[in-house]
N, C-alpha and C positions, 0 to 999 in steps of 0.2 A: 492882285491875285490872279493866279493863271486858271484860264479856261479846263475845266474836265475834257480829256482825250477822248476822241472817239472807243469805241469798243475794238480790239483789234479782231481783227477774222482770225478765226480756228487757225489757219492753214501758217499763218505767225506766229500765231501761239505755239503753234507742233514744233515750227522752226527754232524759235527761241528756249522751246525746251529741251529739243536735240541736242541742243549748242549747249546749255546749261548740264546738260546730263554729261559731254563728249570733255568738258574741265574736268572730271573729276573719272577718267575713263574705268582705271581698277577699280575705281569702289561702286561703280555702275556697275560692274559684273560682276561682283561678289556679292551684291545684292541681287540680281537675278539669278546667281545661281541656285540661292534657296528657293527660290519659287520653281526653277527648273528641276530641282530633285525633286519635288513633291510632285507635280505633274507626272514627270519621267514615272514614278514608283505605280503610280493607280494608270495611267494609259500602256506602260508593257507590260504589267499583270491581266488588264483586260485584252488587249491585243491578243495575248498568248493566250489567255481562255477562250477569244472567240475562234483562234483555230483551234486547239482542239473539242470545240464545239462541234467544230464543223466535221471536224475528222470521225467525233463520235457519229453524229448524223450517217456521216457515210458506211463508217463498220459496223454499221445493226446491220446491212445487208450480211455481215458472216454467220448471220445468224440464221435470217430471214424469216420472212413477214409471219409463217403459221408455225414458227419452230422456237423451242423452248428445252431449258438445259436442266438435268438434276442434277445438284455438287451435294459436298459434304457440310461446305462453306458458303457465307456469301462472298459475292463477287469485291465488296470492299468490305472493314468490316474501322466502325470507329469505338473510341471510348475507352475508357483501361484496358490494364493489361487482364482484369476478371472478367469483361463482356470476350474478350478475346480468345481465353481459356474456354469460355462457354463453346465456340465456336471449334476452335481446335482440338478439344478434348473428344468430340464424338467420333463414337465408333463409323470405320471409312465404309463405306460401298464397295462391297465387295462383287467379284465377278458371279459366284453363283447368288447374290442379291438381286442381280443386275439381270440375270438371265429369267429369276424369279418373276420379276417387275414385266420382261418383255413377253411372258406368256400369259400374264393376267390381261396385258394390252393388245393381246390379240386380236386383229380385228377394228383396235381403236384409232388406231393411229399408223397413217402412211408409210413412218419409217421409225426407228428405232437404233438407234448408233450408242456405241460403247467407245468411250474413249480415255486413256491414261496419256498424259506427255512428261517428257524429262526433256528441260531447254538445257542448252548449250553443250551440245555432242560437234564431233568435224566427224565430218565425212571424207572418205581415201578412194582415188582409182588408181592406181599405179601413181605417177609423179606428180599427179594433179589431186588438190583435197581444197578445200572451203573454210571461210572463219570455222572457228571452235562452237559457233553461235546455232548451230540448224536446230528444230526441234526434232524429237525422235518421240512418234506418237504409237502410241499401241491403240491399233483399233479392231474392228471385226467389220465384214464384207458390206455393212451399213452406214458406213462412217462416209465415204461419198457423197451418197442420197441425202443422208441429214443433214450434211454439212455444204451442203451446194458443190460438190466438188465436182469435173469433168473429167473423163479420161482422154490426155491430149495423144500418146503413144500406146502400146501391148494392152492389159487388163488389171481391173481392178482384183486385192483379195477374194478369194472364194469360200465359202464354207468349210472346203477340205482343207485349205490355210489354216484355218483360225481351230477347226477340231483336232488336227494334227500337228500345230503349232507351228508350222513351214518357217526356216529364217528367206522370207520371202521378204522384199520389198517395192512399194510403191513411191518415189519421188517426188516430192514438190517442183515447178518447171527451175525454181531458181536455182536449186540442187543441182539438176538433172542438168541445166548448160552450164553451170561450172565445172562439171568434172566431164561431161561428153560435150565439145563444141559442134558446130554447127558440120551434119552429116556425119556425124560418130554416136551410131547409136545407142542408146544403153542396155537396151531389151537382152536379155540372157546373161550380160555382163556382171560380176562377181564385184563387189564395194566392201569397206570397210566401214563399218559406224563405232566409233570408239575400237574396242577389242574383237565387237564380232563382226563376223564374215555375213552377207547375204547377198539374194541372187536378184537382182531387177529385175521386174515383171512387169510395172505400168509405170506412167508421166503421168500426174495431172497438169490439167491444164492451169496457166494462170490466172488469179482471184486478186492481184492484187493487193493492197495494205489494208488495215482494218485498225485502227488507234494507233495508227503511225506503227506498226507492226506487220512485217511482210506474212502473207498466208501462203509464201510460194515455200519459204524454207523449213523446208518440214522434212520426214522421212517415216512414213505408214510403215509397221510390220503389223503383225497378228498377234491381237490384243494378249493370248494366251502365248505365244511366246516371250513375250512382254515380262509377262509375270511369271512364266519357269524360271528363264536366265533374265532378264533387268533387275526388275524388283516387284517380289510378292507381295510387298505389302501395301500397297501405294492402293489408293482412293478413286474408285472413277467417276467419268462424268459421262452419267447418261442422256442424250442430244432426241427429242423427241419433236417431230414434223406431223401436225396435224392436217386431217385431209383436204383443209379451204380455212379461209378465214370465219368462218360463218360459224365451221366444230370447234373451233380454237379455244372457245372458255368452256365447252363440254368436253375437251380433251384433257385440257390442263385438270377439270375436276376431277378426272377419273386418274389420271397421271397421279396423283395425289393421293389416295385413295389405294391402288395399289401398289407404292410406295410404301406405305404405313404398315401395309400384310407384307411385304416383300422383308419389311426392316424387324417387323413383329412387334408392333405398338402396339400399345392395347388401348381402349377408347381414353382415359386418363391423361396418357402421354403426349406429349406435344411432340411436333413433329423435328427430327434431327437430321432433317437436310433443307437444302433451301433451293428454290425453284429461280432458273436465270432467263430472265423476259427481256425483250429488247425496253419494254419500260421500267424494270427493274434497274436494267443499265442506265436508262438515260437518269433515274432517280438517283443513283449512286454520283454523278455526274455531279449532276445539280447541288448537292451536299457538298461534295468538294469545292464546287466553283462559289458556292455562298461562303464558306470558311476564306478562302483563297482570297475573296473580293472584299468580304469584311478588314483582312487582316490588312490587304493593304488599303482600304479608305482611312482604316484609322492611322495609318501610316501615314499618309498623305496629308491628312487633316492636321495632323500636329507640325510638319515640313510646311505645309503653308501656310498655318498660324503663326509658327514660327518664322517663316519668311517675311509675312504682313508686319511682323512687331520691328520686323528689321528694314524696313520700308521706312514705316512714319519714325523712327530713330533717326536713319539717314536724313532723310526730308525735315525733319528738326534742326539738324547739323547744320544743310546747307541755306533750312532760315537764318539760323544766326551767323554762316559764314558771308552772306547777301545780304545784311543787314543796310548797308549802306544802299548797296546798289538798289535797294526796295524805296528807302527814303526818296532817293532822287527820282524814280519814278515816279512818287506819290506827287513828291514836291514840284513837277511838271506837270502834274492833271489824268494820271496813270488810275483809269478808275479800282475803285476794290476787285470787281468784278474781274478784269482781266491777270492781275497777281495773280485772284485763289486759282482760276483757271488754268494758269499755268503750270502750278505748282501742283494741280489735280494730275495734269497732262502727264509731268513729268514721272509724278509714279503711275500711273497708270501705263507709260512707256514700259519703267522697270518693270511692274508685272506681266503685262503682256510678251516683253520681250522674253523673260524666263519663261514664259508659258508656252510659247513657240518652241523653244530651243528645247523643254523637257516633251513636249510633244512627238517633234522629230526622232529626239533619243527613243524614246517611248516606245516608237513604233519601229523601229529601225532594231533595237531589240527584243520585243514582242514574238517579231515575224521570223526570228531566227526561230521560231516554236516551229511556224509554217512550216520554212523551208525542212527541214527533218522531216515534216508530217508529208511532205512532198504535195503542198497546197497555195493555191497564188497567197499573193500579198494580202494584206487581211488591214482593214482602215476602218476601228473601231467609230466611226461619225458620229453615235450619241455621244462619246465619252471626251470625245475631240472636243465637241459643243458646249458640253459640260464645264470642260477645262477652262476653255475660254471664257467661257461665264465667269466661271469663279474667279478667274485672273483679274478679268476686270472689276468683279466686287472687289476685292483685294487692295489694290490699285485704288479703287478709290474710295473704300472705307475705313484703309489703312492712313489713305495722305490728305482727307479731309479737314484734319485735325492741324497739319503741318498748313497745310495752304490759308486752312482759316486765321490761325496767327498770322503768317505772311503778310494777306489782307489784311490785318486788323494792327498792324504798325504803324505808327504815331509817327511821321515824317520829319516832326521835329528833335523826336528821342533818337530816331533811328541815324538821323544826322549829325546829331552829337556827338564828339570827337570824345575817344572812350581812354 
């Protein structure tokens, strides 16, 4: 009777399940391919939510720190199509509501901005004009201040603007260097916005993206010409700057407050607008990104259950197609212990190997979120770790089963000529 073999070292084991995996190459990768879609699904849906995590992070500045928004709406809204009605049905914010509201807040609040937009207008100078995409914002001579804007050229609207309705306008810079290049200036120059004519008067200065959304392309007239010739009926939003962080929840309450007289609630009434907070945003945020991460864990989890079941399948196959070559080993002194280990190795290879490859995928598409958001590379680490975790449970909860019949082969059945 032949002596029991020593234990082989790891680093033989990895070899000789290389080599076992590398006989049967296709079906090696058709098995890690499932493990590699499920990875791939939950690391480029996290990817791509931690930039636009990031991106939200960054555009609460367009807000900024002591400033808060009235709409008609909220900024997202979920649930049927009757929570949605609720939302949309109410009566809009009207300009003389709006003027109402900023003389009960007289005195409360730093600044006070009116604003209406309609996205995707082009803008025309002579043979030079812009995508179809600029926004065209109706505001009044406060819309600046609230909104953090700068004057980077001429002036901002004035009062006499906005009471006499001037087809005046003020440029976004991204505007503003696409149709005047560098030393052509715009100031008195005549533009086209859609169908009407108006006269350039200021530049702002550049602000940058805010949700992967430029804040330079835009195009300010006066709110009240806005609504002569655009559109009368359209909804505003009123942009309110409190005078320090410290007034901020005594402003918001009073923002509130005279809203309700400005709209004519009566104590009864709940309120029909909704107040937009830079934590309002990131709450809306959040709601999405829990849906969005749900939908793909449960995605992932059935791709890699579904992978693992096709794991210890294969690894059953290749006990019985190694039936022999187990025998002979046993039949030389091949401990149990070194088989099951092998056969552990071997899927633990396959899963780890799809778990790199849907990784890389993973991230490599995620970060196409990034680059749009115009934000570095983004390398989710918990979710990477995570991965790896799981691949390796996988690996070897799936091939446990397979290795331990392996080992548990009767040297003298497994020799038996079939």
């Amino acid at each position: 009777m032949s002596k029991p073999m020593k234990t082989i070292p790891p680093g033989e084991l990895l070899q000789q399940a290389l080599s076992s995996l590398g006989v049967n190459r296709l079906r090696s990768w058709l098995t890690t391919l499932g493990v590699a879609v499920g990875v791939f699904s939950i690391i480029s849906v996290m990817t791509a939510l931690d930039a636009i995590d990031k991106s939200v992070e960054s555009g609460l500045t367009s807000l900024g720190a002591n400033t808060f928004q009235i709409q008609k709406t909220p900024a997202t809204v979920f649930g049927s199509g009757h929570s949605r009605n609720r939302f949309i049905n109410r009566k809009d914010i009207t300009y003389r509501q709006a003027q109402a509201f900023r003389k009960l807040m007289q005195g409360k609040a730093k600044n006070i901005g009116f604003i209406i937009t309609r996205p995707a207008i082009q803008a025309k100078y002579g043979n030079r004009s812009t995508n179809p995409d600029v926004t065209m914002t109706g505001g009044d001579e406060q819309f600046a201040a609230s909104n953090g804007y700068d004057i980077r050229e001429g002036r901002n609207l004035g009062s006499g603007d906005i009471q006499y309705g001037r087809n005046m306008v003020v440029l976004g810079g991204e505007v503003a260097d696409r149709l005047f290049p560098a030393g052509d200036s715009p100031i008195g120059r005549q533009i086209r916005l859609n169908t009407g004519v108006y006269t350039v008067i200021g530049v702002f200065a550049k602000k940058g993206a805010a949700f992967g959304q430029s804040q330079d392309n835009l195009a300010l007239i006066p709110i009240t010409h806005y609504l002569d010739h655009i559109d009368e009926k359209s909804s505003l939003s009123i942009t309110v700057e409190a005078f320090s962080q410290k007034e901020y929840p005594a402003t918001l309450d009073q923002a509130v407050g005279a809203m309700r007289l400005a709209r004519g609630l009566t104590v009864s009434e709940a309120n029909d607008f909704d107040i937009r907070t830079n934590d309002s945003l990131i709450d809306s945020f959040r709601d999405i990104q829990r849906i969005i991460s749900s939908g793909a864990f449960i995605i992932s989890f059935m791709a890699l259950l579904t992978a693992g079941v096709g794991i210890m399948n294969i690894m059953l196959v290749s006990v019985t197609e190694r039936t022999r070559e187990i025998g002979i080993r046993k039949s030389i002194g091949a401990p149990r212990s070194s088989i099951r280990n092998q056969f552990l190795i071997e899927a633990l290879v396959l899963s780890l190997t799809g778990g790199v490859i849907g990784i890389a995928a993973g991230v490599g598409a995620g970060n196409i979120i990034a680059v749009k958001l115009n934000l570095p590379m983004i390398f989710p680490w918990l979710w990477i770790s995570i991965s790896i975790t799981v691949c390796s449970a996988i690996g070897m909860g799936f091939g446990i089963f397979p290795a331990w019949k392996a080992a548990g082969l009767d040297p003298v059945e497994a020799l038996r000529p079939k």
